[in-house]
Backbone as CSV, one residue per row, in Angstrom:
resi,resn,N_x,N_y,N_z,CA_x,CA_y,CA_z,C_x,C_y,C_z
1,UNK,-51.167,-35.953,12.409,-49.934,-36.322,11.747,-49.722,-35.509,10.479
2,UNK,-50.827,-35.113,9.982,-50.868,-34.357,8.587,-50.093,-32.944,8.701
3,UNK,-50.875,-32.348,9.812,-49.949,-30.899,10.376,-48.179,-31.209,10.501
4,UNK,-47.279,-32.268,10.994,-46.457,-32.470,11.548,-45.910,-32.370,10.091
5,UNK,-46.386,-33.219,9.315,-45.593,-33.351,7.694,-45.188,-32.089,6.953
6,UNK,-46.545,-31.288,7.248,-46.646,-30.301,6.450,-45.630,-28.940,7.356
7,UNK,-45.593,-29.008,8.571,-44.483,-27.976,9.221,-43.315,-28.480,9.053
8,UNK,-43.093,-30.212,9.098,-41.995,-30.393,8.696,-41.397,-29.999,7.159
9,UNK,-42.249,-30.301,6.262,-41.969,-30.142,4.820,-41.648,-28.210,4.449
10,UNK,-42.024,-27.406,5.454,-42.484,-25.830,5.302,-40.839,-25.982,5.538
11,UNK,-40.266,-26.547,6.800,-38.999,-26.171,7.460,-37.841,-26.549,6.605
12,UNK,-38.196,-27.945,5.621,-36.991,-28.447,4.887,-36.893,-27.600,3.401
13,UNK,-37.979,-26.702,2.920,-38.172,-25.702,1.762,-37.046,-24.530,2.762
14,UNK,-37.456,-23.794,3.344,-36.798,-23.363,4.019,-35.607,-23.377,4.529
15,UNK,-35.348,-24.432,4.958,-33.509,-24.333,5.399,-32.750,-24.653,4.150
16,UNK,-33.175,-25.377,2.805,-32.976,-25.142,1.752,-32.447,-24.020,1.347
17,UNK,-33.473,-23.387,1.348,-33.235,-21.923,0.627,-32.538,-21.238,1.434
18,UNK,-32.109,-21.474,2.742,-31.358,-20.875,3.191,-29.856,-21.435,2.881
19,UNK,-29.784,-22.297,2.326,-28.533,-23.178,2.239,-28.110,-22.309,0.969
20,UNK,-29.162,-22.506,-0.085,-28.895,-21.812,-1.434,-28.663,-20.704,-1.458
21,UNK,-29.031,-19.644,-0.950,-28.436,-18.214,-0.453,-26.903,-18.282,-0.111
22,UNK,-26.916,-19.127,1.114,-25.485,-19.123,1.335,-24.724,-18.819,1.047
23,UNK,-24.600,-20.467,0.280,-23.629,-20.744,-1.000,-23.607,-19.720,-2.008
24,UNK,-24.680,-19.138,-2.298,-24.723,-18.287,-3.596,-23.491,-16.934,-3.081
25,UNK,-23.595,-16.429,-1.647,-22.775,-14.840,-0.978,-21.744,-16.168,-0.897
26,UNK,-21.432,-17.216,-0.551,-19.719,-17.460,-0.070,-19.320,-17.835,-1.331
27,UNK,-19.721,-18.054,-2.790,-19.518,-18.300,-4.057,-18.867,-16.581,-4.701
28,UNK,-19.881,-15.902,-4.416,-19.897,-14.297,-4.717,-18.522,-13.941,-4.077
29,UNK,-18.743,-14.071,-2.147,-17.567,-13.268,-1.961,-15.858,-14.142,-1.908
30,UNK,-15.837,-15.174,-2.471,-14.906,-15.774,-3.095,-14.070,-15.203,-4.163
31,UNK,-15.202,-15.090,-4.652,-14.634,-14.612,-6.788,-14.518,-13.330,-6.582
32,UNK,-15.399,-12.364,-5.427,-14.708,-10.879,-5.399,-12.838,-10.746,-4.596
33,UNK,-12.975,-11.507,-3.571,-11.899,-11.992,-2.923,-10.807,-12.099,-3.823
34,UNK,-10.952,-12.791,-5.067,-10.323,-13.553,-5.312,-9.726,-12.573,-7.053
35,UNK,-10.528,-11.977,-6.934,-10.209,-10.828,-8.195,-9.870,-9.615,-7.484
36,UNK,-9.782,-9.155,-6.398,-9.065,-7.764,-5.546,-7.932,-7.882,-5.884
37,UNK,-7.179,-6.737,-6.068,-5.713,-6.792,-6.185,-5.535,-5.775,-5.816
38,UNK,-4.202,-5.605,-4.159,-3.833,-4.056,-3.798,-3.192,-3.268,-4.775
39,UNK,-3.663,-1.660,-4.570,-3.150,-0.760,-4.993,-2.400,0.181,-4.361
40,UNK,-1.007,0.433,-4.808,-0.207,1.066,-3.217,0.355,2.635,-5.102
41,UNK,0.352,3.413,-4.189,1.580,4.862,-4.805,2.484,3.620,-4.979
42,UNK,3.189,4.326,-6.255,4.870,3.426,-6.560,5.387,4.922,-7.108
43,UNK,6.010,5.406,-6.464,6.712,6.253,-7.041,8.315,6.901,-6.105
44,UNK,8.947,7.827,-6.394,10.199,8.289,-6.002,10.057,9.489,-6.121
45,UNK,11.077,10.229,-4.952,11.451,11.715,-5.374,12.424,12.141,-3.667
46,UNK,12.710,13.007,-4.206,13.537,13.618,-3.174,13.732,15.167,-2.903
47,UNK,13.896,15.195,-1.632,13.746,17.076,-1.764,15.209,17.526,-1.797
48,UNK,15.881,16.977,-2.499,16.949,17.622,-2.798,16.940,17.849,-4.011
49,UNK,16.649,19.338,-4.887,16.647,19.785,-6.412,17.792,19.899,-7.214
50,UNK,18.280,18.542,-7.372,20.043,18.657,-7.952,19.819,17.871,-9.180
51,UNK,20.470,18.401,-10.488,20.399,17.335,-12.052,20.607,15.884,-11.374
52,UNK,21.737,16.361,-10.659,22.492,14.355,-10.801,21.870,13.770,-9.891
53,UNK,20.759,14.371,-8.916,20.220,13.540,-8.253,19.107,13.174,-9.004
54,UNK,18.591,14.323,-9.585,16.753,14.100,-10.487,17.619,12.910,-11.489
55,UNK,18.557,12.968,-11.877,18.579,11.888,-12.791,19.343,10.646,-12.354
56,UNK,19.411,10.593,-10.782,19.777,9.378,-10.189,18.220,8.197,-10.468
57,UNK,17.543,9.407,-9.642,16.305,8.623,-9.688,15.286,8.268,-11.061
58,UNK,15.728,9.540,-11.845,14.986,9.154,-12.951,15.407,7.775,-13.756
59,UNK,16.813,7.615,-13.207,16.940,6.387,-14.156,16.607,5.598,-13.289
60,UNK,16.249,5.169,-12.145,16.306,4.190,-11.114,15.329,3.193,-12.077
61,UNK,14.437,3.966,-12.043,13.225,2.632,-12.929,12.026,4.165,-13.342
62,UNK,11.859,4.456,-14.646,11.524,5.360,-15.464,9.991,4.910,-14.768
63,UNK,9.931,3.713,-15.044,8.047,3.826,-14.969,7.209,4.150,-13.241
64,UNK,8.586,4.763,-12.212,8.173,5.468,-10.911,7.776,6.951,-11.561
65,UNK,6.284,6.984,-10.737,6.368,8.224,-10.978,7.112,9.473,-9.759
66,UNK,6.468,10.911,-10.244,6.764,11.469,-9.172,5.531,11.467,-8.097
67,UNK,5.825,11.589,-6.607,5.180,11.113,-5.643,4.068,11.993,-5.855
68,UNK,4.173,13.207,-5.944,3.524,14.429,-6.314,1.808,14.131,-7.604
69,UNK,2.487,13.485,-8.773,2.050,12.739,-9.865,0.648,12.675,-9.231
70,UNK,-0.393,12.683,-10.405,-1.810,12.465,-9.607,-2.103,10.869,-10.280
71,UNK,-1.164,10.079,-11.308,-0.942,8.493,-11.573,-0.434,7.569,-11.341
72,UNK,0.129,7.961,-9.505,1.256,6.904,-9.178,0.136,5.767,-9.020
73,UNK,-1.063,5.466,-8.680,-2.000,4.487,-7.876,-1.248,3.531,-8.898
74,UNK,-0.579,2.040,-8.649,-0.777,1.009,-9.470,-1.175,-0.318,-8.707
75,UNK,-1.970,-1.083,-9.498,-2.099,-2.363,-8.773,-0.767,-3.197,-8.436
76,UNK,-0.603,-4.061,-7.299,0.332,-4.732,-7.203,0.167,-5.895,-7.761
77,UNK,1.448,-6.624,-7.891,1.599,-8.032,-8.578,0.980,-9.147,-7.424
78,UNK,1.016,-10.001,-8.013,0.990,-11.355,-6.945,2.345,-11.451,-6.015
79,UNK,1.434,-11.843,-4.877,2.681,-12.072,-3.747,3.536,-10.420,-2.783
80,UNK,2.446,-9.261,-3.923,2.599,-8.728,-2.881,1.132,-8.240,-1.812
81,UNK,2.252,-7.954,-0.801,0.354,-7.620,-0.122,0.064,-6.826,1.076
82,UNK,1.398,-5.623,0.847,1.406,-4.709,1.806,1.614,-3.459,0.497
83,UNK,1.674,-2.254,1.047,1.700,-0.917,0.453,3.074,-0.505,1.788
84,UNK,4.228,0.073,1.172,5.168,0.961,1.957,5.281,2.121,1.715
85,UNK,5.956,2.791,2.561,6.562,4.233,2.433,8.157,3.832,2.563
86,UNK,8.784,4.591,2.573,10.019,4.545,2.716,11.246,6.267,2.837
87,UNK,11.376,6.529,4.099,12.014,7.709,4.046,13.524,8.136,4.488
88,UNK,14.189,7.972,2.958,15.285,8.188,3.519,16.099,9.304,3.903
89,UNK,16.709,9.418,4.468,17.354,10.502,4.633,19.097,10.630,4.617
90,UNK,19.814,11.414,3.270,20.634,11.087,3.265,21.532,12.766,2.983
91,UNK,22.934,12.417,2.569,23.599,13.678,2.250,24.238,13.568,0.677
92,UNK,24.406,14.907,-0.163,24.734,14.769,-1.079,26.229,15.911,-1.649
93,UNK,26.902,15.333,-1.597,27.779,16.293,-1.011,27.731,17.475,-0.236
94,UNK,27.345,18.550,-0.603,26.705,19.399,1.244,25.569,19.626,1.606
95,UNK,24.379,19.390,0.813,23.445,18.909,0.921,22.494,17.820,1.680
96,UNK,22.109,18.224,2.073,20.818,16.994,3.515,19.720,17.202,3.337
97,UNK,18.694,15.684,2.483,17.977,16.134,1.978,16.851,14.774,2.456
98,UNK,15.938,14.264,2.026,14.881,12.929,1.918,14.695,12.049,0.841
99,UNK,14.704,11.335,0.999,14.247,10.463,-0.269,12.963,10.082,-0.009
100,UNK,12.136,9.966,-1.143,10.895,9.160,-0.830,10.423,8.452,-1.627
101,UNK,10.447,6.912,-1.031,9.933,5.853,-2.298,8.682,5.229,-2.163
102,UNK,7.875,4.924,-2.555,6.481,4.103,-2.245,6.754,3.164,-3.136
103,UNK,5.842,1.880,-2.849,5.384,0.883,-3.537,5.344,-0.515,-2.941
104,UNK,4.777,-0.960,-3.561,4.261,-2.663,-3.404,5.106,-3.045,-2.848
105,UNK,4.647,-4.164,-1.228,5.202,-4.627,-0.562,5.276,-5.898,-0.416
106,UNK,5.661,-6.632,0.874,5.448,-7.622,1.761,5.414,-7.689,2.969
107,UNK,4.245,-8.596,4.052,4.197,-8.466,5.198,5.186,-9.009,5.643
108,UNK,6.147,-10.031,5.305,6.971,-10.469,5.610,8.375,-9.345,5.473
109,UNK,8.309,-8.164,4.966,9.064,-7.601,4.657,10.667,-7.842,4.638
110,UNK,10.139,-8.297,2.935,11.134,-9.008,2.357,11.964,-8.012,1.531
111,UNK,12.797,-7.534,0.985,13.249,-6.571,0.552,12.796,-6.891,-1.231
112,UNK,12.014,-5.527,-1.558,11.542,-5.069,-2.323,12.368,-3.824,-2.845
113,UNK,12.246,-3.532,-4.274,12.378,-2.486,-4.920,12.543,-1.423,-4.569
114,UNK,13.350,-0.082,-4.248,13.077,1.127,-3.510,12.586,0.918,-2.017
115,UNK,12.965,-0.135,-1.559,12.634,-0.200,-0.090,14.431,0.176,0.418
116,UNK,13.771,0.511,2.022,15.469,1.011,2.812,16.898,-0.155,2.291
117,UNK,16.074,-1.468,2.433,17.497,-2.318,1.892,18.078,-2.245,0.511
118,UNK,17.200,-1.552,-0.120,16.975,-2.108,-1.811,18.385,-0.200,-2.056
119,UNK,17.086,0.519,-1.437,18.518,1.913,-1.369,19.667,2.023,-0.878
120,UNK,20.077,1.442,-0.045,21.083,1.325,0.614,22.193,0.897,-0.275
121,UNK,21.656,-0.676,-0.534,22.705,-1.436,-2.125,23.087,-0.895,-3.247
122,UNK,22.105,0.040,-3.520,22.218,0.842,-4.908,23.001,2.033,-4.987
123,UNK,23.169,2.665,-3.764,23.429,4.301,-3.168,24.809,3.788,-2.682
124,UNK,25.282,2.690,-2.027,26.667,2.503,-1.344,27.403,2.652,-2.661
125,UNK,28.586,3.419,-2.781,29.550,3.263,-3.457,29.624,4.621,-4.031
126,UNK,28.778,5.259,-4.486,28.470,6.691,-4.625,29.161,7.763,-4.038
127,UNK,30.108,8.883,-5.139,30.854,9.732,-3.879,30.507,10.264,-3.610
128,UNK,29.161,11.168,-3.957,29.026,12.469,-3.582,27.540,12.336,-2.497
129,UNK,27.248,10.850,-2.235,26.537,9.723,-1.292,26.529,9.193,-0.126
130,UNK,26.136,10.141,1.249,26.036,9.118,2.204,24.763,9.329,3.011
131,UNK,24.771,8.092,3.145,23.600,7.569,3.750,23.055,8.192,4.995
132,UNK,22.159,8.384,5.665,22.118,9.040,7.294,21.018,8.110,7.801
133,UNK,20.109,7.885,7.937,19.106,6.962,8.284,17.625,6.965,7.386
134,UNK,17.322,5.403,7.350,16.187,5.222,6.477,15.346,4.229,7.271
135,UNK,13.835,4.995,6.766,12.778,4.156,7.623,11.761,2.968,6.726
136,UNK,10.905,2.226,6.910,10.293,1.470,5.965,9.032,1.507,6.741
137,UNK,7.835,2.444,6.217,6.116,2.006,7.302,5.592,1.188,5.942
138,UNK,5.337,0.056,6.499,3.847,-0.867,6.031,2.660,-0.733,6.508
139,UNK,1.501,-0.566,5.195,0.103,-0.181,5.277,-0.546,-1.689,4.474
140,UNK,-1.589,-1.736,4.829,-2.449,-3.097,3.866,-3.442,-2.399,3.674
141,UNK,-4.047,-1.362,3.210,-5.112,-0.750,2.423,-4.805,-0.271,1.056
142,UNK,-5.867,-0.296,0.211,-5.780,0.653,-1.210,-4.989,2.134,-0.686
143,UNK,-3.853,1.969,-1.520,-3.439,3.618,-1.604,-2.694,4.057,-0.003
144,UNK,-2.709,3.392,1.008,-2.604,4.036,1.908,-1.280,4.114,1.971
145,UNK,-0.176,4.040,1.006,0.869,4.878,1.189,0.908,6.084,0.592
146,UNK,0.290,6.926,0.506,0.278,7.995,-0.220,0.178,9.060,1.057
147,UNK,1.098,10.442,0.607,1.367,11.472,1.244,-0.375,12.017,1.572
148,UNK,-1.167,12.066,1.181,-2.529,12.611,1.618,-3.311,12.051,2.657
149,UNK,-2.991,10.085,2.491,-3.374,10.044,3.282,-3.166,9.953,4.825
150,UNK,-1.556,10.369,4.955,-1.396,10.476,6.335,-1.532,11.783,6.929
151,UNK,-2.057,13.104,5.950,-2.508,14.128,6.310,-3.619,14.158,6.358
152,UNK,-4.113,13.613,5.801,-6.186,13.411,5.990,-6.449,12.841,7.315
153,UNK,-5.790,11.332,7.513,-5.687,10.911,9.295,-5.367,11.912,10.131
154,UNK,-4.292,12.606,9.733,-3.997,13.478,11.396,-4.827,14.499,11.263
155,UNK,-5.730,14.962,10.005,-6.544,16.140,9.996,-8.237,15.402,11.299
156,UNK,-7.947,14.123,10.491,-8.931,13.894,11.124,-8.982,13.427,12.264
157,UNK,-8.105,12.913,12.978,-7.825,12.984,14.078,-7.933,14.424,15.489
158,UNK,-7.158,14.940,14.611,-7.549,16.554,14.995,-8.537,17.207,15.380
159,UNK,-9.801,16.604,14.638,-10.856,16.881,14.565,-11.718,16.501,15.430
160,UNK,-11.145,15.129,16.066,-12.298,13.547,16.859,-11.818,14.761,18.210
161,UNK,-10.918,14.685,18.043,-9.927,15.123,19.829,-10.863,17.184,20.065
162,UNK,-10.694,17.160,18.986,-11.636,18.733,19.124,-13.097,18.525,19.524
163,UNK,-13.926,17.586,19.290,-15.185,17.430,19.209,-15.246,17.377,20.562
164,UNK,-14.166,16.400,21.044,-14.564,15.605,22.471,-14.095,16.330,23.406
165,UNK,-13.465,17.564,23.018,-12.782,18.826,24.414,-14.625,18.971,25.013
């Protein structure tokens, strides 16, 4: 009976401490969870090189950078929790050119700031302004709206498909 106590007593130290571990990683990855905040590009630009357009956008909201910028990374606010791109494509009096906006989203894609709905409202009424078609891609990673990294994917992609010829 003495053995039985003592394997029993070995097993209840034991699943203990396994309890206390636990708790200690689902305590840990809580509070890391819970302090993450996405980081998406927020910035604007367009490949059309015109004053009244650079200073359409420059006034849009000063604190976008340019996409180009090596400081667009910003954390997003609460409530958002996607990263976009956004590419529009429009005309400027004879001019046909892109727009490009990034920044903090929603999965629900709700209309946000410099998103296709958000340009559309702002740009209608404009004469020397029309619209041609605009797209909106949602990402949920750090950064992954940024122009590099959809050239780094297809580089690397490129690469998987080469290996495996």
């Amino acid at each position: 009976a003495v053995v039985s106590t003592q394997s029993t007593g070995h097993y209840y130290i034991t699943n203990n401490l396994r309890r206390s571990v636990k708790m200690k990683l689902f305590v840990l990855a809580a509070l890391i969870s819970a302090s993450y905040a996405l980081h998406c590009h927020v910035c604007m630009e367009s490949s059309i090189n015109d004053p009244a357009v650079n200073a359409l956008i420059d006034s849009a909201d000063p604190a976008r950078g340019h996409c180009l910028a090596a400081d667009v990374s910003k954390e997003c606010g609460e409530g958002y929790d996607t990263c976009f791109d956004t590419e529009y494509k429009y005309t400027w009096g004879e001019k046909t050119g892109n727009m490009t906006s990034r920044g903090c989203g929603k999965k629900d894609k709700a209309k946000v700031e410099y998103d296709c709905a958000y340009l559309k409202e702002i740009l209608t009424g404009l004469t020397k302004y029309t619209g041609v078609a605009c797209t909106d891609t949602y990402c949920e990673e750090d950064d992954c709206n940024s122009s590099t990294t959809v050239i780094l994917s297809a580089a690397l992609l490129a690469a998987v498909f080469y290996y495996h010829l």
